[in-house]
N, C-alpha and C positions, 0 to 999 in steps of 0.2 A: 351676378357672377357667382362663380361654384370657390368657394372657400377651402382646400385641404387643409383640414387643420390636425397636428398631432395632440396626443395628451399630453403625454409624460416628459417634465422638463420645461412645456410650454404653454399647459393648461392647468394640470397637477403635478406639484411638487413633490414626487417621487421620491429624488433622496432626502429632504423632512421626513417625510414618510416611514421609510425604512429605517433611517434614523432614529426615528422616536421607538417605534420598535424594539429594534435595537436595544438599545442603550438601556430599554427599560426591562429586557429579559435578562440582557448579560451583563448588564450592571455598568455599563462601557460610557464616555462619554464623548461621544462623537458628533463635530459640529460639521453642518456644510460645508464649512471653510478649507476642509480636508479635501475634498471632490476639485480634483485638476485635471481627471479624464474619464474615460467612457466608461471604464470597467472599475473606479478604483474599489466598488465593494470590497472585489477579492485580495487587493491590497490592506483594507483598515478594518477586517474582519479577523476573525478567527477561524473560518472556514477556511477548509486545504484548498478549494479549487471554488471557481463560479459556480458549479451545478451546484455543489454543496449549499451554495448562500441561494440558490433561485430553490431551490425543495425548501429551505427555509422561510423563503420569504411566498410562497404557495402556501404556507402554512401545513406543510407535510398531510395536509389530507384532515386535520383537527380543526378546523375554523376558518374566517376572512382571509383572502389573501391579503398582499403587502398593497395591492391596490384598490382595497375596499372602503378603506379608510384617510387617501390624501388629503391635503390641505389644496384649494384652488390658489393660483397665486394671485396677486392681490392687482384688482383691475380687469382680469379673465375673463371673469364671470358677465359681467358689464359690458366689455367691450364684443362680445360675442352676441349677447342682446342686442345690440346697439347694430350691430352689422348683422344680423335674422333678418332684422328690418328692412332690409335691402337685398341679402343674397343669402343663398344657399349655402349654412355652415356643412359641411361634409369631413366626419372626423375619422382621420386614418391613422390608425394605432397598432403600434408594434408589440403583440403581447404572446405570452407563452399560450396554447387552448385553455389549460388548465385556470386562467387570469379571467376567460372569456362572462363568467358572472357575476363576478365581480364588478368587472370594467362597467357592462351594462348597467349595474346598478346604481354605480358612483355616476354615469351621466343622467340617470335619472334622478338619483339623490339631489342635484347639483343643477338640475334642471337646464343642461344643454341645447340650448336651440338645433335642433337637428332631427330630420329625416332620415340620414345617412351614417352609416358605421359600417366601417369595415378594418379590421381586424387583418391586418397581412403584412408580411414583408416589405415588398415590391410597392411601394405606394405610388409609384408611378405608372404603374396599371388603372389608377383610377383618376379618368380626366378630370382635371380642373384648371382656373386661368390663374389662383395665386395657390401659392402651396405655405405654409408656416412650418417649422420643424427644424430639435435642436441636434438632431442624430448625426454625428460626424460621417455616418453610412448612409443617410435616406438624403441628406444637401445634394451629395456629389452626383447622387443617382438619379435624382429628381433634374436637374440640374441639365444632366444626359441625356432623360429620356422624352421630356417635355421641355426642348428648347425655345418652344411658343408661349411657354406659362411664366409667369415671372417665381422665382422660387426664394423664398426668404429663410434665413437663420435667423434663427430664435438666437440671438448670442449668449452663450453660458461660460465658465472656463472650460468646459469637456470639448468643445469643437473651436477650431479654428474656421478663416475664413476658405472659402470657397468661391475659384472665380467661375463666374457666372450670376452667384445669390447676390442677393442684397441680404446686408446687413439689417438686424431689428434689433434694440435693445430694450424694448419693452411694448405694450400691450397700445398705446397712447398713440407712438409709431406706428405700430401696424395700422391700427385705423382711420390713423393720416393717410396711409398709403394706397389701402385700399380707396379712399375717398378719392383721392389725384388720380390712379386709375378708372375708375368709375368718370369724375367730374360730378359726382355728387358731394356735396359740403353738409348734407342733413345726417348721412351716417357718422362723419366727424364729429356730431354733437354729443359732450358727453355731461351727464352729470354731475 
């Protein structure tokens, strides 16, 4: 089967990420635990508006972006391995162009099973039979445009549920999932 998977939120831990950043420029000490929705950067920041915090976190044109450097969340890595073995990872990721060498880098850093990357809004433009993703914008849309696909939430606090998705609360889940779809039990095996 064709896997959609997103990064950010459900593969790499973006806001750590920005966070540690963060904290460690402006001296600030901001935990995850602050993140109850989609946008809260431009709430727990100091930047006047979102674009402000996205030139920021681009790295205004001086070094890595905010996505060169994620932490993978913990089982990710593994469980993506684990399901290569069986189907085609296809990773669909919502990024600014400017993000675009970055992003590639950190899949290859991080060593992604994957032939596939695409980089776009619309991730419903690119067929697949399960889709992962924790974006309060890409569920519903996903959800819409592939009513054949089964379409899964990554459950985080930023999105609530979506009827149509299934629910996932973590990486263990997913692979349960995928496997009961499939009817294979060898990609469930994990380490």
């Amino acid at each position: 089967m064709r896997l959609g998977i997103d990064l950010d939120g459900v593969v790499a831990n973006f806001i750590r990420g920005w966070m540690l950043r963060y904290n460690l420029e402006f001296g600030a000490n901001l935990t995850e635990e602050l993140v109850d929705h989609w946008d809260a950067a431009g709430d727990l920041t100091h930047f006047d508006d979102l674009s402000d915090f996205w030139q920021w976190a681009g790295g205004s044109g001086h070094g890595p972006t905010v996505f060169r450097n994620l932490e993978p969340y913990p089982g990710a890595l593994g469980a993506l391995n684990d399901l290569a073995a069986c189907h085609d990872i296809v990773v669909l990721t919502m990024k600014p162009d400017w993000a675009a060498p970055d992003t590639y880098a950190w899949i290859s850093d991080h060593r992604i099973p994957t032939r596939e990357i695409h980089l776009l809004r619309k991730k419903w433009q690119v067929d697949c039979d399960i889709y992962l993703d924790d974006s309060p914008f890409a569920v519903p849309s996903l959800v819409k445009h592939r009513p054949d696909a089964i379409v899964c939430r990554f459950v985080q606090p930023w999105n609530e549920p979506v009827a149509g998705a299934v629910d996932v609360y973590g990486w263990d889940e997913f692979v349960s999932l995928v496997a009961r779809e499939k009817g294979d039990r060898d990609c469930a095996k994990r380490d």
